[in-house]
Backbone bond lengths (Angstrom), bond angles and torsions (degrees), N, CA, C in turn:
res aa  C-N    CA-C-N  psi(-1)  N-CA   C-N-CA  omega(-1)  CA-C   N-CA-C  phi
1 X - - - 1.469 - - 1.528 109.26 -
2 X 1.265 108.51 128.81 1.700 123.05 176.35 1.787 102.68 -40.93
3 X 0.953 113.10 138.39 1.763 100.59 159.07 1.052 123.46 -70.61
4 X 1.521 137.56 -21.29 1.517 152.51 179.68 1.463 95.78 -89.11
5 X 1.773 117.53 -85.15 0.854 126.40 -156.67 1.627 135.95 -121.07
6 X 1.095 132.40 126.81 1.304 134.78 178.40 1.210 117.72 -129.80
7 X 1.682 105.74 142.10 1.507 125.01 160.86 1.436 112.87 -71.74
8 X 1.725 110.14 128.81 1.504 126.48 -178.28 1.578 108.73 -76.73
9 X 1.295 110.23 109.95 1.833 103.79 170.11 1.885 97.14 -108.27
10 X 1.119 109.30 -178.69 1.350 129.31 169.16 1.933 105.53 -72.45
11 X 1.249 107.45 -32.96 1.370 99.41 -166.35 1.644 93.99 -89.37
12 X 1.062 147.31 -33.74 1.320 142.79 152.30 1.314 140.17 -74.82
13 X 1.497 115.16 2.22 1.524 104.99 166.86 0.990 147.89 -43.10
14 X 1.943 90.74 -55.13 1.732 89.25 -173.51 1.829 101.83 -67.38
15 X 1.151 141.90 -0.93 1.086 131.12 -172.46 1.035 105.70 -95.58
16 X 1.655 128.44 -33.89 1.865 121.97 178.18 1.585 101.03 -75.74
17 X 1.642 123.50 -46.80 1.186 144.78 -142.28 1.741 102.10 -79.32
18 X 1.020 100.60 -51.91 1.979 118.07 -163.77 1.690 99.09 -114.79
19 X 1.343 131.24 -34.50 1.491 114.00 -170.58 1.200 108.57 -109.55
20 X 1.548 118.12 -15.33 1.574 99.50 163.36 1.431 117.24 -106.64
21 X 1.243 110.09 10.00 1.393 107.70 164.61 1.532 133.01 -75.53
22 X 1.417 77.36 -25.17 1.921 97.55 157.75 2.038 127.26 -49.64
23 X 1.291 80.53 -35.23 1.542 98.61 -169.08 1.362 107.43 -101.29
24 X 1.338 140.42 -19.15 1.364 136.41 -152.15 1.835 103.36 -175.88
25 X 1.166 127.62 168.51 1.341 136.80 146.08 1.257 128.71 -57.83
26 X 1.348 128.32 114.47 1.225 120.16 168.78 1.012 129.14 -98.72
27 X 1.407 153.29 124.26 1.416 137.36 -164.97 1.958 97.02 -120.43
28 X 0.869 92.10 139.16 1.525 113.78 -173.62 1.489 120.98 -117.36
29 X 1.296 112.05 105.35 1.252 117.38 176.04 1.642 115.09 -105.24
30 X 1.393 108.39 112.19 1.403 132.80 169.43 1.466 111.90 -47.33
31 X 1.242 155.64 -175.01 1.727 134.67 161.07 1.067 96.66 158.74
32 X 1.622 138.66 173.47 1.224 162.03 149.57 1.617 110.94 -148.72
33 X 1.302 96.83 171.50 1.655 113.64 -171.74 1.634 103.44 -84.96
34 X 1.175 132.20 -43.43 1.577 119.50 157.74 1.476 135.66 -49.97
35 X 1.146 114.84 -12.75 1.425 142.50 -151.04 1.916 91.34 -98.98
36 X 1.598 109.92 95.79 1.631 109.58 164.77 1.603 110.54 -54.98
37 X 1.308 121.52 -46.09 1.626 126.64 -143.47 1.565 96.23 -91.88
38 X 1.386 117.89 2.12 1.691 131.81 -152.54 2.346 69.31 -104.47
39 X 1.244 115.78 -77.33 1.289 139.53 -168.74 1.370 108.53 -44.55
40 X 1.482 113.62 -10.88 1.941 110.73 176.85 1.356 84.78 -116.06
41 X 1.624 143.00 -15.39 1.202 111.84 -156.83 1.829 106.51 -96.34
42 X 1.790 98.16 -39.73 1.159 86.89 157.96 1.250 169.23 -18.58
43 X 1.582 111.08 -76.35 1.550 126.54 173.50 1.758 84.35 -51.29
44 X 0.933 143.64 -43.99 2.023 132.37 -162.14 1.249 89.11 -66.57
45 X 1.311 153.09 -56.24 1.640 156.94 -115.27 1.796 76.54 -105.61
46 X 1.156 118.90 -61.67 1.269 121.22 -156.19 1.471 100.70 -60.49
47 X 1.308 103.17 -57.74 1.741 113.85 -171.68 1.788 105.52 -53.68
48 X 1.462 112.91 -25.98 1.539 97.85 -171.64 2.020 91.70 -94.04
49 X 1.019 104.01 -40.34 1.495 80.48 -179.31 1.620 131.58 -63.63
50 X 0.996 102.33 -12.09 1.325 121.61 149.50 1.849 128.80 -50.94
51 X 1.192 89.46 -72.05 1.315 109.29 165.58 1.883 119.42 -50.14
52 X 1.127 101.47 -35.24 1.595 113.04 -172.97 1.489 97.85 -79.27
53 X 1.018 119.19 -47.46 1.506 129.20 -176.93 1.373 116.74 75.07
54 X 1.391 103.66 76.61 1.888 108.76 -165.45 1.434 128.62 51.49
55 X 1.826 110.60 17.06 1.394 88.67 169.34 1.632 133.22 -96.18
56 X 1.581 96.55 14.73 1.612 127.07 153.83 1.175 109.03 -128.96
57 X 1.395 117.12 162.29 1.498 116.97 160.32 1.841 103.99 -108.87
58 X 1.216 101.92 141.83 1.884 113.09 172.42 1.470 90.98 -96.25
59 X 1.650 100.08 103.93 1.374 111.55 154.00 1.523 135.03 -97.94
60 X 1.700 122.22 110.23 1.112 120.96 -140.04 1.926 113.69 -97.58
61 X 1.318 121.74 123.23 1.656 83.64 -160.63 2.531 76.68 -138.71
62 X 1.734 63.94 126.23 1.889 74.71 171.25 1.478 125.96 -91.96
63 X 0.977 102.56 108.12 1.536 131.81 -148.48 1.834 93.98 -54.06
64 X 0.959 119.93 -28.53 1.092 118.44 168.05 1.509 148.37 -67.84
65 X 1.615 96.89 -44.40 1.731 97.93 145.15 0.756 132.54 -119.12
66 X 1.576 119.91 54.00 1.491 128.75 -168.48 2.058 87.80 -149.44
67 X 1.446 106.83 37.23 1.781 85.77 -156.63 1.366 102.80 -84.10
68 X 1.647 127.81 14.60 1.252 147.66 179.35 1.338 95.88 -72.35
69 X 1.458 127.70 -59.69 1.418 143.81 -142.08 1.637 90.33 -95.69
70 X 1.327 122.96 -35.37 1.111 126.88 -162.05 1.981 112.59 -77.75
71 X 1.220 92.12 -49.64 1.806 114.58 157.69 1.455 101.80 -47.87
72 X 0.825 133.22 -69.60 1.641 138.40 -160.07 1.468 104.10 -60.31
73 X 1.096 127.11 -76.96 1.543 108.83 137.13 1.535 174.16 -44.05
74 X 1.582 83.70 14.28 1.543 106.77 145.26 1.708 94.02 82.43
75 X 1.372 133.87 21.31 1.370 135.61 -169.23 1.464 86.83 -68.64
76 X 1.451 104.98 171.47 1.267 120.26 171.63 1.535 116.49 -176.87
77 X 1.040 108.43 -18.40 2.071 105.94 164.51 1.166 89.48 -157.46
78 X 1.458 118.14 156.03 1.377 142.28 -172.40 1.552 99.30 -129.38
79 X 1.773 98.58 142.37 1.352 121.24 14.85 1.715 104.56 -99.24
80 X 1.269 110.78 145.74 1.607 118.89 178.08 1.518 108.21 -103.39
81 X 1.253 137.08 147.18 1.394 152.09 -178.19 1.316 109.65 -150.81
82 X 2.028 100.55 109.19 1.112 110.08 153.94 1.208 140.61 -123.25
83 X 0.920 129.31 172.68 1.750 133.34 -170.28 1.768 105.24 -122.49
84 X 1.563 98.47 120.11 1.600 120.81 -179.77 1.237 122.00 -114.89
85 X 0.861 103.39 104.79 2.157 110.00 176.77 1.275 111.18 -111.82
86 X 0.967 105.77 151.82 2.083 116.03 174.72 2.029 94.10 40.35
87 X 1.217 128.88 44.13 1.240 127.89 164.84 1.693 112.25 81.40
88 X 1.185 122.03 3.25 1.213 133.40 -167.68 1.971 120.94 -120.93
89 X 1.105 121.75 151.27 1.274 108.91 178.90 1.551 104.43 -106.40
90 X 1.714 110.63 126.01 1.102 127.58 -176.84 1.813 125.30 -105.42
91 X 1.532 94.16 -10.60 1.456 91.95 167.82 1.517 92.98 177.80
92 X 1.464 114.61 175.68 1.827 133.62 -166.35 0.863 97.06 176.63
93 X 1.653 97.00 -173.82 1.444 138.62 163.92 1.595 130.63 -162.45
94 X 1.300 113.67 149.99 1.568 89.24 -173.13 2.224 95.06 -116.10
95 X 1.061 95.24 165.36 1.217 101.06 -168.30 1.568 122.88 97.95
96 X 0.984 105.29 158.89 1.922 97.72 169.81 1.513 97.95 -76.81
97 X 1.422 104.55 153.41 1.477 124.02 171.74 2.011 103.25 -128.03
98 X 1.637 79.11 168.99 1.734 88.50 175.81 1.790 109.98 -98.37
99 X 1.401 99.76 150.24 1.458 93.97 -175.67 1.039 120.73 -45.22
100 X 1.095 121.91 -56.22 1.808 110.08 170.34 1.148 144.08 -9.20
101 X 1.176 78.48 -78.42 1.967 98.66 158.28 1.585 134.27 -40.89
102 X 1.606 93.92 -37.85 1.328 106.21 -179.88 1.637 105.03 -73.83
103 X 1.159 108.59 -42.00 1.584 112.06 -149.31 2.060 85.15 -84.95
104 X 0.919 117.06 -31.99 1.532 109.05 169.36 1.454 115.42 -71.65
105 X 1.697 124.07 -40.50 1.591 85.21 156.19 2.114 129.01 -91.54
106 X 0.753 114.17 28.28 1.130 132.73 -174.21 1.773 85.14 -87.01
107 X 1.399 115.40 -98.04 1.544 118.56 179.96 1.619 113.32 -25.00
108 X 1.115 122.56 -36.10 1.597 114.63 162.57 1.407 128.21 -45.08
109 X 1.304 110.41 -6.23 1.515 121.87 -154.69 1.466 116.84 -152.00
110 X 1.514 111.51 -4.79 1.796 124.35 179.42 1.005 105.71 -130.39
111 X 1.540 117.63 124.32 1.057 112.96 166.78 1.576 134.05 -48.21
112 X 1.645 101.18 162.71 1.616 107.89 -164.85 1.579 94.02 -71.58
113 X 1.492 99.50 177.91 1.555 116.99 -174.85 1.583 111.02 -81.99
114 X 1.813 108.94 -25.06 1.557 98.96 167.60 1.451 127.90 -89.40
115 X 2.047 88.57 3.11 1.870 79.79 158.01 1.193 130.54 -109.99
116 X 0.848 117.36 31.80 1.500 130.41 -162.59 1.691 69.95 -120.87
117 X 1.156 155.20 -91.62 1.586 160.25 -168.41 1.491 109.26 -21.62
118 X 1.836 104.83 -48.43 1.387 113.60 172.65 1.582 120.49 -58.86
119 X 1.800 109.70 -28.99 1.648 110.02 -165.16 1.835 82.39 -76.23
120 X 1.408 117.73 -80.73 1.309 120.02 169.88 1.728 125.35 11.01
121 X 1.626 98.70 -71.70 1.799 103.77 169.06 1.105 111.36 -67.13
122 X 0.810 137.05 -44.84 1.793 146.37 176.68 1.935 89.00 -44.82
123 X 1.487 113.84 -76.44 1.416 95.16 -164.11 1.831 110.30 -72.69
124 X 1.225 113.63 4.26 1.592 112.23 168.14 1.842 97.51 -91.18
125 X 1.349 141.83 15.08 1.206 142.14 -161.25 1.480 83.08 -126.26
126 X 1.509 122.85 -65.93 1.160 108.80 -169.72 1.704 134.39 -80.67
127 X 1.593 93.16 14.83 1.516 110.73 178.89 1.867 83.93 -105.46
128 X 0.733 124.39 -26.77 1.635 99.56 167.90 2.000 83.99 109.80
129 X 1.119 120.77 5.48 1.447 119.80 167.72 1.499 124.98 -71.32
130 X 1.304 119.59 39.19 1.554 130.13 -166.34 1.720 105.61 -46.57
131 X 1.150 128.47 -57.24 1.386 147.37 160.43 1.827 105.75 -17.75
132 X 1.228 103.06 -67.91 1.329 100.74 -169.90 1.099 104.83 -105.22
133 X 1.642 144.06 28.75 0.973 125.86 -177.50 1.908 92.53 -130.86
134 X 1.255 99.97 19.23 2.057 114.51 -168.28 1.509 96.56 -103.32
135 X 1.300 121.28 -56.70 1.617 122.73 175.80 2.169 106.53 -52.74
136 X 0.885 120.18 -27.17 1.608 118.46 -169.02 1.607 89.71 -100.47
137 X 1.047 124.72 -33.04 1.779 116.48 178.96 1.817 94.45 -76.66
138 X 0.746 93.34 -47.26 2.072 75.75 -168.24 1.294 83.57 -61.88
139 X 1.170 144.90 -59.65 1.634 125.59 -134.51 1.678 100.09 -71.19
140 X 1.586 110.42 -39.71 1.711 129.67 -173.79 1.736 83.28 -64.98
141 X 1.089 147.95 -55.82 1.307 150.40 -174.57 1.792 104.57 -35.87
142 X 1.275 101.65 -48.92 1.583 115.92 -161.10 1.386 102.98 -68.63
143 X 1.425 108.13 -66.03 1.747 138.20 -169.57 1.703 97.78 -58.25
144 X 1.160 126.96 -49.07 1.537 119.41 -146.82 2.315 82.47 -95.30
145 X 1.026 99.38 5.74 2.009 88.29 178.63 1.507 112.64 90.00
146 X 1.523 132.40 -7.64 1.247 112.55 149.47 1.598 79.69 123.91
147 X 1.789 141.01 14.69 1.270 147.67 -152.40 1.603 99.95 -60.67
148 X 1.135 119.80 142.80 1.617 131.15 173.03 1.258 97.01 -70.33
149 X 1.183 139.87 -23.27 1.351 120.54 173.40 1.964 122.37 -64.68
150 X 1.711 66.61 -46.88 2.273 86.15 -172.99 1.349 100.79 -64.10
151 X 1.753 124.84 -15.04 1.629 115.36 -160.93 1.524 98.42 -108.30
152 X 1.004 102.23 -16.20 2.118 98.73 178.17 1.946 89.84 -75.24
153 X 0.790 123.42 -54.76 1.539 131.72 179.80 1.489 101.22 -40.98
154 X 1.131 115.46 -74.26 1.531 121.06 -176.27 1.277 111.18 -50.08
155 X 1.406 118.94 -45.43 1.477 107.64 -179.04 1.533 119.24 -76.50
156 X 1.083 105.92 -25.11 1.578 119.63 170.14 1.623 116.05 -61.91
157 X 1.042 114.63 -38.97 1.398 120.84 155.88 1.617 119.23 -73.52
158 X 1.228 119.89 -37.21 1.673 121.34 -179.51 1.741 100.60 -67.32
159 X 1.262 112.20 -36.88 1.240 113.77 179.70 1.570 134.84 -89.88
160 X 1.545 89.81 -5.41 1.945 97.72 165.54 1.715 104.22 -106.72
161 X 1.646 111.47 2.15 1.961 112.06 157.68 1.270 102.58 -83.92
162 X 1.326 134.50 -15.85 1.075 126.89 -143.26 1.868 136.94 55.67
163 X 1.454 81.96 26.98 1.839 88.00 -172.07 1.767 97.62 -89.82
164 X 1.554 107.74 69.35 1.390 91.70 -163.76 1.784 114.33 -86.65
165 X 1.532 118.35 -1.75 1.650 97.80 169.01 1.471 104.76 -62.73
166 X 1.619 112.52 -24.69 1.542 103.09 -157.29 1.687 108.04 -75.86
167 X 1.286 95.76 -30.77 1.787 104.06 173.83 1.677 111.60 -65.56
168 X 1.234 103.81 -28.70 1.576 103.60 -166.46 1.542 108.80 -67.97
169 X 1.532 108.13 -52.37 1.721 133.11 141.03 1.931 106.62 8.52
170 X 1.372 88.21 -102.72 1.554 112.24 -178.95 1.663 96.91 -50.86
171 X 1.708 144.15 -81.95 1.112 112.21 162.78 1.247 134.27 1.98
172 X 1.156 117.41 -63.51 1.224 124.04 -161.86 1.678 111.30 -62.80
173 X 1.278 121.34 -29.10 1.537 114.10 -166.25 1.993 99.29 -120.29
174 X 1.034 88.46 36.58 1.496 120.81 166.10 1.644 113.41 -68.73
175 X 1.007 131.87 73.12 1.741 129.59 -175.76 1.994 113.14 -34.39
176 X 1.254 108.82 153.02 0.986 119.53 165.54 1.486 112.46 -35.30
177 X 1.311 100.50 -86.82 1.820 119.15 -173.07 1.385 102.01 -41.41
178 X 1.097 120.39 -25.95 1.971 113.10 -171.92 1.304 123.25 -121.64
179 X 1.954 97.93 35.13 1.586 144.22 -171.94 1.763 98.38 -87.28
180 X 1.719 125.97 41.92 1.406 105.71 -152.93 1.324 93.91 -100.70
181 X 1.836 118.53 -150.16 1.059 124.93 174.22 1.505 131.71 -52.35
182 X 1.409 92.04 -34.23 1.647 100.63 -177.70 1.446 111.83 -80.46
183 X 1.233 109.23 -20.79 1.730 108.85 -172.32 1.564 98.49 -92.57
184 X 1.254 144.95 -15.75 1.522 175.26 155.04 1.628 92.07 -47.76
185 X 1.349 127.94 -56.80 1.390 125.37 -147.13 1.841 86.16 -104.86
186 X 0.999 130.60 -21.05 1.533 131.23 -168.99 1.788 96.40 -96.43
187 X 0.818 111.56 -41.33 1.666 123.03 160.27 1.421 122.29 -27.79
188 X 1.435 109.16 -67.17 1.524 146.69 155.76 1.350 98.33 -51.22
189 X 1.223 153.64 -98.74 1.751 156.74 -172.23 1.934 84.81 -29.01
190 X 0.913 127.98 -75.41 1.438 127.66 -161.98 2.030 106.08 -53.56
191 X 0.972 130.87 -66.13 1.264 126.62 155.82 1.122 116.15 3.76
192 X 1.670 101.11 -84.93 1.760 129.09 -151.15 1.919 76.80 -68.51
193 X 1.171 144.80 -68.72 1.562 149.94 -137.09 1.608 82.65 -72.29
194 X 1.931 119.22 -38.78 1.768 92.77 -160.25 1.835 94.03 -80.34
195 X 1.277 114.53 -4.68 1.556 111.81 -169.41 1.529 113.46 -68.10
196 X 1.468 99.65 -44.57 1.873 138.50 -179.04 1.763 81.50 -54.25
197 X 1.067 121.74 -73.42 1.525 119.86 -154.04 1.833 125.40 -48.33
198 X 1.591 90.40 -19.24 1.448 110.18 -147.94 2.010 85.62 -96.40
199 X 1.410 107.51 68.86 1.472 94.26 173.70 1.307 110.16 -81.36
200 X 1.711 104.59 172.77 1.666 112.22 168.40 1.158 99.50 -60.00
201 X 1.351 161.69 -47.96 1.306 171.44 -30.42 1.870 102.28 174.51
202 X 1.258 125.06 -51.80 1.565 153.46 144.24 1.683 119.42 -56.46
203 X 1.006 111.54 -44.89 1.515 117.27 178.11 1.684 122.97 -88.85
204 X 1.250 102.68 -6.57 1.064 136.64 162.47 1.527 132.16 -65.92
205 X 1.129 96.91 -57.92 1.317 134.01 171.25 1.318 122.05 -94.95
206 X 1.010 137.41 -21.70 1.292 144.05 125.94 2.271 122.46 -40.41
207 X 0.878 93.51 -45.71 1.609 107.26 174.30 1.509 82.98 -61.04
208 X 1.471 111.72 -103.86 1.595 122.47 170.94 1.627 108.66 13.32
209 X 1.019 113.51 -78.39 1.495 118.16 -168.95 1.719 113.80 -75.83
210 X 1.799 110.48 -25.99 1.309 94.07 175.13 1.932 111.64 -67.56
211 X 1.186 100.18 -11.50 1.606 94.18 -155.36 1.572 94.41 -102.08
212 X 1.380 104.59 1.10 1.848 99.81 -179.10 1.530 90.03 -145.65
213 X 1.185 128.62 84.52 1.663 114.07 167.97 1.411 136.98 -62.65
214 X 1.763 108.13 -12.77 1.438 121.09 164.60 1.332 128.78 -105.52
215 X 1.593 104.57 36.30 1.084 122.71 -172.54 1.585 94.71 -107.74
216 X 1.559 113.20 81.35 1.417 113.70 148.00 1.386 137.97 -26.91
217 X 1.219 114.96 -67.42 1.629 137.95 172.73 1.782 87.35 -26.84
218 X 0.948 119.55 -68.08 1.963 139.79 -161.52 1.364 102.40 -67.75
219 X 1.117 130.84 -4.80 1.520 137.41 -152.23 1.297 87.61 -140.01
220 X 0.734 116.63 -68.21 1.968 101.31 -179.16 1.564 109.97 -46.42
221 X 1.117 130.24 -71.09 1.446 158.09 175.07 1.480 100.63 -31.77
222 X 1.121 106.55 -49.15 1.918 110.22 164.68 0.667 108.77 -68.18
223 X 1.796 132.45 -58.35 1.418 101.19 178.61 1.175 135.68 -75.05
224 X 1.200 119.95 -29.56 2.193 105.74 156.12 1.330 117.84 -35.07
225 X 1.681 124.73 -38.67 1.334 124.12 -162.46 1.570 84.43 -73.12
226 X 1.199 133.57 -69.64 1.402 131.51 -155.60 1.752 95.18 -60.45
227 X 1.137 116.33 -64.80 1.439 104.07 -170.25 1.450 119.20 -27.40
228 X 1.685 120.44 -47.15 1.524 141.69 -178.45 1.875 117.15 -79.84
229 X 1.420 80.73 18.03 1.738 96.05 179.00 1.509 116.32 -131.28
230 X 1.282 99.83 -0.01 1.799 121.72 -171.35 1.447 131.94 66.62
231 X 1.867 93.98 21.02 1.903 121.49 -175.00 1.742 80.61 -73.91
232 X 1.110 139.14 132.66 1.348 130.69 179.11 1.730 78.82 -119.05
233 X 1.459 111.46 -77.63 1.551 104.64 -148.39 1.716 99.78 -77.48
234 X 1.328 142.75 37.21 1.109 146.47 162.70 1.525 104.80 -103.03
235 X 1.370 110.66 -32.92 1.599 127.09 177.00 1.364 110.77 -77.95
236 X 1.270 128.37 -29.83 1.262 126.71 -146.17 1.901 94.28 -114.05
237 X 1.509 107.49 -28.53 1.486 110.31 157.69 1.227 107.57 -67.41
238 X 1.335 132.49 -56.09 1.680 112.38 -170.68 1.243 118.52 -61.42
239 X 1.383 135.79 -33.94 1.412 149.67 -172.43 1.422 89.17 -61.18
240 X 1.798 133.41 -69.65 1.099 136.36 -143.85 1.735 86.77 -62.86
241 X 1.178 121.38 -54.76 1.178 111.84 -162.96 1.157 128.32 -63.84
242 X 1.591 110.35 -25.54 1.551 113.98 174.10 1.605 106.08 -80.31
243 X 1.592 126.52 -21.99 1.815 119.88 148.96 0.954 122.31 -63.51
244 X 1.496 136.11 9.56 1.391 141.74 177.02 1.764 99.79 -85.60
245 X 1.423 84.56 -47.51 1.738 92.85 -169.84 1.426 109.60 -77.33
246 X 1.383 107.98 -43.61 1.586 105.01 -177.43 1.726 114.71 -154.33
247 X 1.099 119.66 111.13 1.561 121.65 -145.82 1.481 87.19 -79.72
248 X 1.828 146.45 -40.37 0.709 117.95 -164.09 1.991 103.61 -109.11
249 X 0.918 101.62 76.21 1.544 112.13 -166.69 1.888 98.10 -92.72
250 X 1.062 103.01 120.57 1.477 129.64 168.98 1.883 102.70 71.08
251 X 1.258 106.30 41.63 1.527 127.77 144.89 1.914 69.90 92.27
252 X 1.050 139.93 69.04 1.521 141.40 -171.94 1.266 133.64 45.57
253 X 1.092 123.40 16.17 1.647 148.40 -138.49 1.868 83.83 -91.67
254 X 1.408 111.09 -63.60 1.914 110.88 -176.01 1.248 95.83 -50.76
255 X 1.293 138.41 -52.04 1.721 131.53 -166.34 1.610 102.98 -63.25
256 X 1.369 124.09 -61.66 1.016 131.86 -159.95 1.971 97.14 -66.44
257 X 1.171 110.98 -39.91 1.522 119.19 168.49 1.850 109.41 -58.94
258 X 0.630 101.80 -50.08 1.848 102.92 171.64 1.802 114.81 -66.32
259 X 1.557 117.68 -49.15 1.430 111.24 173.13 1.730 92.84 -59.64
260 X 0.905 145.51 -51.54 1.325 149.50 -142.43 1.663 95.41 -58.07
261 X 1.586 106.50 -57.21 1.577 101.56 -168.30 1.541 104.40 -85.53
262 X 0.908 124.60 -24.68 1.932 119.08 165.57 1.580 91.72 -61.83
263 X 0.754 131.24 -92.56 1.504 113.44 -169.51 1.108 120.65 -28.61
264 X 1.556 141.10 -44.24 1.641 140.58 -174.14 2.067 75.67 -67.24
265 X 0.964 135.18 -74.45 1.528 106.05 -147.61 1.510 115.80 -43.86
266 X 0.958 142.56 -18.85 1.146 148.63 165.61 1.724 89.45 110.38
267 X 2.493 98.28 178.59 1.592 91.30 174.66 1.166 105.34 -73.64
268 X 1.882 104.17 -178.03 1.264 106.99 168.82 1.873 128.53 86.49
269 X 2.021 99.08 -30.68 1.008 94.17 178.39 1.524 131.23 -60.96
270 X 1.595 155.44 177.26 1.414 144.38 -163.67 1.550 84.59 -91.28
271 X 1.248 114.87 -60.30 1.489 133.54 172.02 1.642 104.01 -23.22
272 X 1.231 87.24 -78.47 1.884 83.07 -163.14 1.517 100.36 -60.58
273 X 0.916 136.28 -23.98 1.429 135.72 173.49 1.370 115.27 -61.34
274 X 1.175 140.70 -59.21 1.463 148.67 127.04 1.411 126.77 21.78
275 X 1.368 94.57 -76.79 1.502 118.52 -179.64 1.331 103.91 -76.72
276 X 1.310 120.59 -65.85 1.896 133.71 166.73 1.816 90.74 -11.80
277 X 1.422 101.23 -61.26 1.357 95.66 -148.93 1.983 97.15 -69.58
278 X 1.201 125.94 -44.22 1.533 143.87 -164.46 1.647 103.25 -47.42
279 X 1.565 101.62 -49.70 1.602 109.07 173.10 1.178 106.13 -59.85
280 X 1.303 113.94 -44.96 1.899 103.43 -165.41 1.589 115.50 -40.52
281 X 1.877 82.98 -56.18 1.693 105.92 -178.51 1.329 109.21 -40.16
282 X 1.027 111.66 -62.71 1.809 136.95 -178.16 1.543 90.96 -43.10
283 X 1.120 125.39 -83.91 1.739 126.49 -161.50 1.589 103.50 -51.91
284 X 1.050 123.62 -58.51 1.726 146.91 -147.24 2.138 111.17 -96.93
């Protein structure tokens, strides 16, 4: 069977008609070879399933020697187009239509483009591709409305980089009602990681700097500790600020320490974009 497209026989129906309708959309075009309005509607049916790339199948059935299959389904002028999900017909039309039309009820019934992005990261998540599968979750994060599904994902990934303010973030605007087990157990991972972060080594240095705030020396030194803890924008604020005071501070070592952690976020990140942009200001 085509991945786009197939011709409807009797000996394959219930398998295009009832078993892959289970799995996907089927759209069904009724038609014959006498049939003008059958001959414009086509090449469109074909061209979008094409275009969709199997996320329906165009199932094609010629009304003529199939008029068994065609009766049973209630045809009655050609060309007819219907749409079958879970084994059932959920919407059509009979006549040729204009693309438009088609492709608007089509989207009633296919998924959106940021979920198809979401299945994608998911299988770059379960190949252990966290890296490249973090840039397509924030963006699917943005596009799909901020969904408790897309944000347990994201944080689950922010929290096996260890980018955990950024996980804590997205957590955070996590609704009540969609407060479940999984957001319960990612809750717990975030804890134990902000506990890990909090060395003598940081708290230390933290004292240090509360009790001297123009104590550079203490401010640099924090920020390596945070940088090497995956605090990026806690690091990347102290750096900026000690280039506020003096851009070439410790023979350039804070600058070169600040490109250092914009670069570990990788491109693309909001973060490195942020900061990217803060230096510019700063230099320019």
């Amino acid at each position: 069977m085509n991945e786009y497209i197939v011709d409807v026989t009797a000996e394959n129906a219930q398998r295009v008609l009832i078993d892959e309708s289970m799995k996907r959309p089927v759209v069904v075009d009724f038609w014959a070879d006498w049939c003008e309005p059958c001959k414009q509607l086509m090449p469109v049916l074909e061209k979008l399933a094409a275009e969709y790339q199997g996320q329906f199948l165009l199932a094609k059935v010629n009304a003529d020697t199939e008029q068994m299959l065609a009766g049973q389904l209630g045809v009655r002028s050609l060309p007819t187009v219907m749409v079958l999900k879970d084994g059932q017909p959920v919407d059509g039309f009979a006549g040729a239509q204009p693309e438009k039309q088609i492709r608007e009820m089509l989207d009633k019934y296919l998924p959106k483009a940021w979920e198809l992005q979401f299945q994608q990261a998911q299988k770059l998540v379960g190949e252990g591709k966290l890296d490249e599968a973090l840039p397509t979750l924030r963006q699917v994060y943005a596009e799909s409305g901020e969904r408790a599904d897309v944000a347990k994902q994201l944080a689950a990934v922010l929290l096996e980089l260890n980018r955990v303010p950024d996980a804590e973030a997205i957590l955070g605007k996590i609704l009540l009602a969609d407060q479940d087990a999984d957001y319960q157990q990612l809750m717990s991972q975030l804890e134990l990681k902000q506990q890990a972060a909090e060395s003598p080594e940081i708290k230390a240095l933290e004292q240090a700097l509360a009790s001297n705030p123009e104590d550079r020396d203490s401010a640099y030194k924090l920020a390596v500790q945070y940088s090497q803890n995956h605090r990026h924008e806690e690091a990347l604020e102290l750096l900026l600020d000690i280039l506020r005071g003096d851009l070439n501070y410790a023979d350039g070592a804070a600058k070169q320490a600040y490109l250092d952690v914009v670069k570990s976020l990788g491109g693309g990140d909001p973060l490195a974009a942020k900061y990217q942009r803060k230096l510019m200001t700063l230099l320019y």
